[in-house]
Steps between C-alpha positions, in 0.01 A plus 500: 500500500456836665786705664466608793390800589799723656548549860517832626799456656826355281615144625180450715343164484140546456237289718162431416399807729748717365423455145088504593569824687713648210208441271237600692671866503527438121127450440383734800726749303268450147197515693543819686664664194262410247660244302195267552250746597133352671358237339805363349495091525897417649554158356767281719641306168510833281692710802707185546655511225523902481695458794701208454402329832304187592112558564543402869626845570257686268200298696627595812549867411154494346341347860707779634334804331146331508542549898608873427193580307657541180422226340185269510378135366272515220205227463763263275713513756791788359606797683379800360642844579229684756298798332395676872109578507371868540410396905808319563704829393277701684589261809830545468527880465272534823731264692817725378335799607444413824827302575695766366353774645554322847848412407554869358382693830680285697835530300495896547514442872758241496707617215848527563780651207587109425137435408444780294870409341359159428228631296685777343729225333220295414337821297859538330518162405098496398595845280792301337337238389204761342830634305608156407177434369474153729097552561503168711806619728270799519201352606691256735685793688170648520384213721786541664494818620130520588624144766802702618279749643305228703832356607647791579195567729551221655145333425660148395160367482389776236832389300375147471194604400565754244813255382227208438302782272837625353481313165121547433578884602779513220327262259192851548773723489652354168157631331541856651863615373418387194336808415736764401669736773369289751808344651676866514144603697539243653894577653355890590215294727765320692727825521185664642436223781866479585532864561213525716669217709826696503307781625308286751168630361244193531218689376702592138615186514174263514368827246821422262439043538114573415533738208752241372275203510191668395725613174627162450167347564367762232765349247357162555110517509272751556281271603739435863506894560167550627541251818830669542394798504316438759732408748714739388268785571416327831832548641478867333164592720705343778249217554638123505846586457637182636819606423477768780307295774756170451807774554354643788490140688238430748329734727 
């Protein structure tokens, strides 16, 4: 008979959504960190009995990351970790870009010392776990931060949005910091945007966001740079820099 797996807190009496939601961090955990990296097939009886729970709960986590795009049903019916396509990451780096530079602009105007402590403590936190060697606390505070700055802006739609694309941004990301030095390049790129902020210097700091996801793009594919580019250099020229026209408000 299999124990139970152990409830976070000591003494608590675990429901049937409590112990779903504690493995669904469990398994969202092995996903974004590698353990089963794209492709992998996640059988329910196998993690079952890794975990020492029922397979009700490791269904229902399953269903759980199939609607957060990390996992999808194969032809036999088993969930298979998702392996994102070349145009599906280019999607996604074209939506951050042009979220974040809205969000970005419009956090140097409304930036007060609170908001810019917020982040600060999130970059500590993101640099300790690069020390600790914790790559998916890492990646996770990386999400994080890049959210904060929409919240902190005040654009709560842009936080839903980017928080629905949060876990295919870090599953991306996972490939990136792989590569060595990457995660300390990484920390200077976020230094760089926060200190423009501080400074209340839009232009260095949508210059600071797009160098650092051009560089992380580059540490994914080469083959997502190009459309990137693009944009990037758009905004550069000063031509369809939505980021500008959505922070001056209507005319």
């Amino acid at each position: 008979m299999p124990t139970p797996y152990p409830p976070e807190a000591e003494g608590a009496r675990l429901t049937r959504i409590g112990l779903t939601d504690q493995v669904h961090k469990i398994l969202r955990r092995h996903v974004l960190d590698g353990k089963y990296p794209g492709g992998s097939t996640l059988n329910t009886v196998e993690l079952s009995t890794d975990l020492g729970v029922s397979r009700t709960p490791v269904r229902q986590a399953l269903q759980i990351m199939e609607q957060q795009g990390l996992l999808e049903v194969d032809t036999r019916g088993q969930y298979v970790v998702h392996q994102p396509t070349t145009a599906e990451i280019v999607e996604v780096f074209l939506v951050r870009v042009t979220l974040e530079w809205l969000a970005l602009r419009m956090l140097v105007q409304r930036a007060d010392d609170g908001a810019i402590r917020t982040l600060t403590r999130l970059l500590a936190e993101q640099e300790s776990a690069m020390l600790d060697g914790d790559a998916a606390k890492f990646l996770e505070l990386d999400g994080q931060l890049h959210v904060q700055i929409a919240r902190s802006a005040g654009l709560q739609h842009t936080v839903q949005f980017l928080t629905e694309l949060r876990d295919l941004i870090v599953l991306l990301g996972g490939k990136a910091v792989t590569q060595p030095g990457r995660r300390e390049a990484v920390l200077a790129e976020h230094h760089k945007i926060l200190r423009a902020v501080a400074a209340r210097d839009p232009e260095q700091a949508v210059s600071a966001l797009s160098e650092h996801l051009l560089n992380t793009a580059r540490s994914i594919s080469m083959d997502i740079l190009e459309p990137l580019q693009v944009l990037v250099d758009l905004s550069r020229h000063g031509k369809g820099d939505i980021g500008a026209d959505a922070a001056a408000g209507p005319t």
